[in-house]
C-alpha positions as CSV (number, residue, x, y, z in Angstrom):
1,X,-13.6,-1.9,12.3
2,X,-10.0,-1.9,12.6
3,X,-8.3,-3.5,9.9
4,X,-5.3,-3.9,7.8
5,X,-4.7,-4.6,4.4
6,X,-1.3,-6.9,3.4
7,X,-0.5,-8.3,0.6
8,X,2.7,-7.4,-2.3
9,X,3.4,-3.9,-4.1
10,X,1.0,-3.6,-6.5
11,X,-1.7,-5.6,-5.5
12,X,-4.0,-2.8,-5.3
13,X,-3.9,-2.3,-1.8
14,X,-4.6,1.7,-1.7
15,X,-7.0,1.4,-4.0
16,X,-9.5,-0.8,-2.2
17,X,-8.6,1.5,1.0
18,X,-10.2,4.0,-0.8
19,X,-13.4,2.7,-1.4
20,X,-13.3,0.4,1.8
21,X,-12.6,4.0,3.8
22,X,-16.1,5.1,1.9
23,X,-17.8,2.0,3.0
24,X,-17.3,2.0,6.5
25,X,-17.0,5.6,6.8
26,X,-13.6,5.3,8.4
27,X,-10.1,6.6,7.0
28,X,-7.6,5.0,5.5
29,X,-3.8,5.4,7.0
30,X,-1.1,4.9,4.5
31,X,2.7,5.0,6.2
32,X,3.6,5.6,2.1
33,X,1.6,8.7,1.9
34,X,3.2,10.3,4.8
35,X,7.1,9.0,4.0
36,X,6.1,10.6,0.2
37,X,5.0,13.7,1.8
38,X,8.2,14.1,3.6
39,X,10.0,13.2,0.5
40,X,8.6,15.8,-1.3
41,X,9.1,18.3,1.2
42,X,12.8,17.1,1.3
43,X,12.9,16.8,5.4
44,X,16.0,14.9,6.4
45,X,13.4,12.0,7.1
46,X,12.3,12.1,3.8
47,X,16.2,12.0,1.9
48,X,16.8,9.0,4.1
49,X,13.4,7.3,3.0
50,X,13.8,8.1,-0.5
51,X,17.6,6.5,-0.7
52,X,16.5,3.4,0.8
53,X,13.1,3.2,-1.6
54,X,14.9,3.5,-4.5
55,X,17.4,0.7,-3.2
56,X,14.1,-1.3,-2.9
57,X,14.6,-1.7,0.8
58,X,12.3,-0.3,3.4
59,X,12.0,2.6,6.0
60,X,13.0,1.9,9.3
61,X,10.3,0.4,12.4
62,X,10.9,3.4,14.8
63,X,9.7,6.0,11.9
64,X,7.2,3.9,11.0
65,X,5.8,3.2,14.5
66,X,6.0,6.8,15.4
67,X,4.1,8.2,12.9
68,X,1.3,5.5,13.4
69,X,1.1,5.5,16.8
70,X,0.5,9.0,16.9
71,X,-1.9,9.2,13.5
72,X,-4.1,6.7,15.7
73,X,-4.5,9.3,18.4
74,X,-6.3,11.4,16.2
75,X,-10.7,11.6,17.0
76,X,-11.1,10.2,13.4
77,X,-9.7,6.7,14.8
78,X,-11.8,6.1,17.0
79,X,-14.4,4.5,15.1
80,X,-11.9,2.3,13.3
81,X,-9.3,2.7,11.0
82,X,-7.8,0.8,7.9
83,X,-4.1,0.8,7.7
84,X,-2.2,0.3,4.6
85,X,1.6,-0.4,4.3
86,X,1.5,-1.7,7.9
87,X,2.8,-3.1,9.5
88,X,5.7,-4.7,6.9
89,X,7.4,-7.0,9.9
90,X,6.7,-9.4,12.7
91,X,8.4,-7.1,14.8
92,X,6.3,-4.3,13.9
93,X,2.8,-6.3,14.0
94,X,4.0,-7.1,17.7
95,X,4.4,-3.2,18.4
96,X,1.0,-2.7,17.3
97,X,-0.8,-4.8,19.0
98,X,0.6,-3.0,22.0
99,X,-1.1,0.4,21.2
100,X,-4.2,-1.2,18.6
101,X,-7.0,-3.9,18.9
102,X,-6.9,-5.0,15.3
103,X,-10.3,-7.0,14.0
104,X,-9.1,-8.5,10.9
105,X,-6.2,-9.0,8.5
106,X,-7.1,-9.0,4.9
107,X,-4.3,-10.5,2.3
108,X,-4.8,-9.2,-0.9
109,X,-2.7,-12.2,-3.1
110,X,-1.2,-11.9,-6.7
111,X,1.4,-13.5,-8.5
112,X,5.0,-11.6,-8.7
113,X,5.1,-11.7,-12.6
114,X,1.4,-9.5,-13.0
115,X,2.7,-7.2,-10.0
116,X,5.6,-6.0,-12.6
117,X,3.4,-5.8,-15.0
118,X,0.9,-3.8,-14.1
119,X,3.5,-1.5,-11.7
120,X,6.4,-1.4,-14.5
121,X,3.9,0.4,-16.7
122,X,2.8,3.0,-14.8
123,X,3.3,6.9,-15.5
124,X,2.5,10.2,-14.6
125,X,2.8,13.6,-15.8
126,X,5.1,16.0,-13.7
127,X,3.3,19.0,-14.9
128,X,-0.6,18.3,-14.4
129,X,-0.6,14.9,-12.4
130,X,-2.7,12.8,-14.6
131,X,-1.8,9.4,-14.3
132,X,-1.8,6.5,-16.8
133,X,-0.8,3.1,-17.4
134,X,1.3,2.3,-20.9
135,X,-1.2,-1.2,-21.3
136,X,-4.2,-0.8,-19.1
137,X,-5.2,3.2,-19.3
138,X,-2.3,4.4,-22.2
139,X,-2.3,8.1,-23.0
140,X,-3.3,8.6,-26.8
141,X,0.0,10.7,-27.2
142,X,2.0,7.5,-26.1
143,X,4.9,8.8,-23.3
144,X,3.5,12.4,-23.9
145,X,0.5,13.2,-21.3
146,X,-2.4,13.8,-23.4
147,X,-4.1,16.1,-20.9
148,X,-1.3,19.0,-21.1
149,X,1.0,17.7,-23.9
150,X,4.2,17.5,-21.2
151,X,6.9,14.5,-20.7
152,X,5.5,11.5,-19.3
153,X,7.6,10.0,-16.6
154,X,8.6,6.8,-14.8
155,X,8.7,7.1,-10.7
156,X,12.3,5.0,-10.2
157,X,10.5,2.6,-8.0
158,X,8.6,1.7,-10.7
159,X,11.2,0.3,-12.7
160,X,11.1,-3.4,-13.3
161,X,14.0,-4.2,-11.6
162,X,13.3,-1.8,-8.1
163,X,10.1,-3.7,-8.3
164,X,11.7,-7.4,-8.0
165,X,14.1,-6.0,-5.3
166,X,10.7,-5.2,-3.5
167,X,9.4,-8.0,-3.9
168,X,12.2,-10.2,-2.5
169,X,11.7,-7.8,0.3
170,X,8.4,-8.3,0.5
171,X,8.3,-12.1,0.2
172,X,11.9,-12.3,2.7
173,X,10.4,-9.8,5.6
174,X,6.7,-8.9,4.9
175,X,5.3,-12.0,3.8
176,X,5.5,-14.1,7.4
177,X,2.5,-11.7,8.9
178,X,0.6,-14.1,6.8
179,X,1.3,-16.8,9.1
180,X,1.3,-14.2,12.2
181,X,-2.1,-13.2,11.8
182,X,-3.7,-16.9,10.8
183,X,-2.5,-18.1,14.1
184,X,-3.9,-14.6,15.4
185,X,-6.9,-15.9,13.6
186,X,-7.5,-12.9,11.7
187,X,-6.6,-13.5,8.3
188,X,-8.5,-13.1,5.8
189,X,-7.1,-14.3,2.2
190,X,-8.9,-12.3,-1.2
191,X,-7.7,-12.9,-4.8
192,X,-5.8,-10.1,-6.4
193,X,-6.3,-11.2,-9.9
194,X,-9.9,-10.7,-10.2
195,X,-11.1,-6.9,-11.1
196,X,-11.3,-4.0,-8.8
197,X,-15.3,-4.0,-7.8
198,X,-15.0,-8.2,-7.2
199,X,-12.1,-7.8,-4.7
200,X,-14.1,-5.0,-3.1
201,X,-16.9,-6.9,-2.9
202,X,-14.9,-10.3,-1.6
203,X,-13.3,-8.1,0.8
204,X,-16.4,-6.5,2.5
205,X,-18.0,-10.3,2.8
206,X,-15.2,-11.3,4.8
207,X,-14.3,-8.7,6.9
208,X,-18.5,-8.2,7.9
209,X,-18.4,-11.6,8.9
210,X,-15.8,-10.8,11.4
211,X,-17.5,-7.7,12.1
């Protein structure tokens, strides 16, 4: 099963890679977790990525492309894969169909206002990690982390108004692979409103079909 997940920021999109991964015992590759990992570790690729995140934009194709295009060389591809975070353009759905057979496209859909909702109210702790969410999973210690009593903080692309910039971007440049990959005849369209489990489970139906 080779597969990608679309859809807006927010929508959930990692998490159901995680649990899809489980299900069909086949891993997940997520372009944001290795641009993050260069951020953190400050590489030149990484100071250029985080400038133009913060600015809501996104990183360049021939980054992106490399850094797939070799991941998918690895043995643990060759059963399948489930990439998530792209491809973000036509022009880089076009590139990978020249070095990937994809199965299916799976839209995960949900309505710009609830994506700033739910992303604007995220925080973590800098100190331990623990992650929470100020409506949906608070800490009882409010913007202090009640696991280690430090700062909570806010990432900067989590702010409401880096999160409409993405959007536009997403909606202006990401948004036409819906049409791409229905005249590919591989979409498949899931609700992101419902809960976690129901858009596992929606998901899985869909893509076994195909399967």
């Amino acid at each position: 099963m080779k597969m990608i997940l679309l859809g807006p920021p927010g929508a959930g999109k990692g998490t159901q890679a995680e649990v899809l991964s489980k299900h069909f015992d086949i891993p997940t590759i997520s372009t944001g977790a290795m641009i993050r990992a260069e951020i953190r570790a400050e590489s030149p690729l990484g100071l250029s990525a985080k400038k133009l995140i913060e600015e809501g934009q996104l990183v360049n194709d021939e980054v992106i492309l490399g850094m797939l295009k070799e991941r998918l060389k690895a043995p643990d591809c060759k059963n399948g894969f489930i990439l998530d975070g792209v491809p973000r353009t036509i022009a880089q759905a076009e590139a990978i169909k020249g070095f990937a057979d994809i199965d299916c496209a799976v839209s995960i859909d949900l309505a710009d206002e609830v994506i700033v909702e739910r992303l604007s109210g995220r925080r973590e702790c800098a100190k331990c990690g623990a992650t929470f969410h100020m409506i949906f999973n608070p800490s009882a210690k409010g913007e202090i982390c009640d696991k280690c009593g430090a700062e909570l903080t806010q990432r900067s692309d989590d702010m409401p108004e880096t999160i409409r910039k993405r959007l536009d971007v997403y909606h202006k440049q990401t948004e036409p692979l819906i049409d791409f990959y229905t005249k590919e005849g591989l979409l498949k369209t899931i609700d992101g409103a419902n809960d976690i489990g129901k858009i596992t489970e929606d998901i899985i139906k869909a893509v076994e079909v195909t399967a």
